[in-house]
C-alpha positions, 0 to 999 in steps of 0.5 A: 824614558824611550832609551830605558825601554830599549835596555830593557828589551835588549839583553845584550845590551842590558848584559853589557851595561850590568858587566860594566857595574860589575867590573867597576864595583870589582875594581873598588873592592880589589882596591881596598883590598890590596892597599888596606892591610886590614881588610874585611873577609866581608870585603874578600866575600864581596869581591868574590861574588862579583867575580862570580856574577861577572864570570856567570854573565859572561857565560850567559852573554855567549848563549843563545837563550832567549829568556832572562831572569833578573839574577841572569841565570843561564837557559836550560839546555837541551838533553845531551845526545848519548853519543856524548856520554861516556858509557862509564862516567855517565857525562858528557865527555871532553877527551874521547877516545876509542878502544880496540872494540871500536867503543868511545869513551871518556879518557881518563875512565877508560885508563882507569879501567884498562889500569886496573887490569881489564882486558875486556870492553866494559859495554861489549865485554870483548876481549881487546887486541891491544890497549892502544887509545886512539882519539875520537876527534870526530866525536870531538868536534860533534862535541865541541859544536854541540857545546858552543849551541848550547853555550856550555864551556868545556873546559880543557881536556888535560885538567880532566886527566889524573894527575900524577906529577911529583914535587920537588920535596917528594923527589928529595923523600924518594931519592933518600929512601932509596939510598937507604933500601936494604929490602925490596919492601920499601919501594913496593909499599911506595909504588903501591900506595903513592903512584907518583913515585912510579915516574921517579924510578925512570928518571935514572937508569941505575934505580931499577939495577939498584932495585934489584940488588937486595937479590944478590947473595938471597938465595935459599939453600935450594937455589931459589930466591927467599919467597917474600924477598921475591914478592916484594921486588915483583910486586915494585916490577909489576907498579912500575910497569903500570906507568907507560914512561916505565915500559921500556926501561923496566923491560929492557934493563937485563936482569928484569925478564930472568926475574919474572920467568923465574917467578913464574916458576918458583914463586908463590901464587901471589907472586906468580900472578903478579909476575904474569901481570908484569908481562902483560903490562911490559908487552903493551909496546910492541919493542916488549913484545918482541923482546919477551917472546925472545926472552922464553917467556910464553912456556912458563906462562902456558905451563902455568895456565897449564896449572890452573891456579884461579888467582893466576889465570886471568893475568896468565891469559892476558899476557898470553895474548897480547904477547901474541898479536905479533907473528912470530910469539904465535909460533912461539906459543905454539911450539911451547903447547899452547895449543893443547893446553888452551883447548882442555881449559875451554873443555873444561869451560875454564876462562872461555872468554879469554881462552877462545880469543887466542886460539882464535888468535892462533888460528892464524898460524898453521901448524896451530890449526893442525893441532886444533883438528888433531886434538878434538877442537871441532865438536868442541867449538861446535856445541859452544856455536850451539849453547852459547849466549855469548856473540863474540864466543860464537864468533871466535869458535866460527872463525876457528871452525872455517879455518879448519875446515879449510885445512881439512875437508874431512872435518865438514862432516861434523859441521854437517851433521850439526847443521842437519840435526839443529841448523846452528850453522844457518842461525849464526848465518842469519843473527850473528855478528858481522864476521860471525855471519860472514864465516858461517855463510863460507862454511854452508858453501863449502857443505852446499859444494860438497853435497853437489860433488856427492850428487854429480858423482 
């Protein structure tokens, strides 16, 4: 009777005592199972419920709950500290990771977004330097201590991913359609709708030349490929070029950069998007970068930002940028009128956003900065530091404004005359972000200095 007691009032004990009935009536059902041909689904059913209870015991063994039911439930957790959720899943993260805009979140969610051709920061809405994900191992091991108190199991990070593995029987399909392309269209609906099919096309390097063959002899009397035909084979570039395995074959097999130039400048607008998408996707390695900017590629680009077309810009400007996180694109850029072209989109309050982060970008380069002061660029940034809402549009337009300022002095008078009638600069001193304040306050020196040099002459 005593020993009774202390099983009673001893959970761990009592757990182990329950697994071992557990684990004994398992074996029997298992037994019967496998010798008796004709076994019930009833039996199937016993055998599974008692896996269940022994895993949910198991579980219930490793917490540090302190109240029990008869059925074993486990206890309540604590609420979930909401720097472990991920701001787009909402749950707890198991692979977190961080974006250029310093964010963390979940992995898988956060491809998805940057896959489906976001080039924005989903909390902060900035506009990213690159799409490189770097593990938050940090947070990780936070994760994982809060876990291991609170009893919960995670399970392992690479289940969470999105599969995209390919078996041997869709391989067998894709080879054999391939061997039988007469028209770009059948890869194009393959890679569209079965993303799997992506990763085969690098496994040999003659599928992106073979690809690419029903172009030969497909021209129009003009000289210009046949508007579907074009469609089709850019739209197959722009699937492959998702898959990251793909980059650098796609980018670096030779006849593949000439193909999306001369889309971008003869295709139709569908085409000419889905050309300018490509780019940006290609150029997430920094080896593509070097060899599209190489390739000529930023003038068809900045003259179909020029353009204007809505469905275009977007994926325009996002390839604009990335192409220019490397120096030597950004004198490309620059050379090709990326500058004066850029600043009569934002005049005309065309894609601000985007547009204010490569001339912020360009203000890096020096003749870049000349241009920006020769062409207007100060009143211009001066009254969107005033009007607008957005912090890292003021951000951008401040940093602008104090590089050109440097570059010339003559160019205070306008900031000082602003500072005067409305106080814009002083405000973004006091409540803008961290660079913002930073280069609104250099700004009020150099105006602080030039009243001073005024006075004592």
């Amino acid at each position: 009777m005593a020993k009774t007691e202390v099983l009673s009032s001893d959970p761990t004990q009592r757990a182990r005592v329950r697994a071992a009935e557990l684990k004994k009536e398992l074996q029997r059902l298992v037994k019967t199972i496998v010798d008796d041909e004709d076994c019930s689904v009833q039996t199937i059913n016993q055998a599974k419920h008692a896996l269940c209870a022994l895993r949910e015991l198991k579980f219930n063994t490793r917490s540090s709950a302190t109240t029990m039911t008869s059925s074993l439930k486990l206890h309540e957790p604590l609420p979930c500290p909401q720097k472990f959720i991920c701001p787009l899943s909402k749950k707890l993260m198991r692979d977190p990771v961080v974006l250029s805009s310093g964010q963390t979140y979940e992995r898988p969610f956060i491809e998805r977004w940057l896959k489906a051709g976001n080039r924005t920061c989903p909390q902060t809405q900035q506009v990213l330097s690159h799409t490189v994900l770097t593990p938050n191992h940090l947070v990780s091991e936070m994760i994982s201590q809060w876990c291991k108190s609170q009893g919960i199991e995670l399970p392992d990070p690479v289940q969470n991913r999105i599969q995209e593995g390919v078996t041997e029987a869709e391989r067998h399909h894709f080879f054999s359609l391939l061997d039988k392309l007469s028209a770009a269209a059948l890869p194009q609906l393959l890679t569209k709708n079965m993303p799997s099919f992506r990763s085969l096309f690098g496994e040999s390097v003659d599928t992106i030349p073979q690809l690419l063959t029903p172009l030969s002899g497909t021209k129009s009397r003009s000289g210009v490929l046949h508007t579907d035909l074009q469609e089709d084979v850019i739209t197959t570039l722009l699937n492959l070029s998702i898959h990251d395995s793909n980059k650098k074959l796609v980018a670096e097999t030779p006849k593949v950069i000439p193909l999306l130039m001369e889309a971008l400048r003869f295709g139709t607008i569908e085409t000419k998007s889905n050309a300018a998408a490509a780019i940006f996707t290609l150029s997430a390695l920094d080896s593509n970068k070097t060899l599209i900017g190489k390739s000529c590629a930023l003038k068809p680009l900045i003259d179909l930002l020029d353009e204007g077309h809505p469905l275009a810009m977007k994926d325009v400007a996002s390839a604009i940028f990335n192409l220019c996180i490397i120096h030597e694109n950004k004198a490309r850029a620059v050379r090709d009128g990326a500058v004066s072209v850029i600043l009569k989109k934002i005049m005309d309050g065309v894609l601000v956003n985007e547009l204010l982060a490569i001339l912020a970008m360009l203000s890096t380069h020096q003749r870049a900065v000349e241009e920006m002061g020769e062409l207007g660029a100060v009143p211009c940034l001066i009254r969107i530091v005033r009007e607008s809402t957005c912090e890292r549009n003021k951000e951008n337009c401040i940093a602008i404004l104090h590089t050109v300022c440097l570059n010339d002095r003559t160019k205070l008078k306008a900031l000082r005359e602003e500072e005067n009638i409305h106080g814009t600069i002083s405000k973004l001193a006091l409540d803008g972000t961290s660079r913002a304040k930073r280069k609104a306050s250099g700004i009020l020196d150099r105006l602080r200095k030039g009243v001073n040099i005024t006075h004592t002459a």
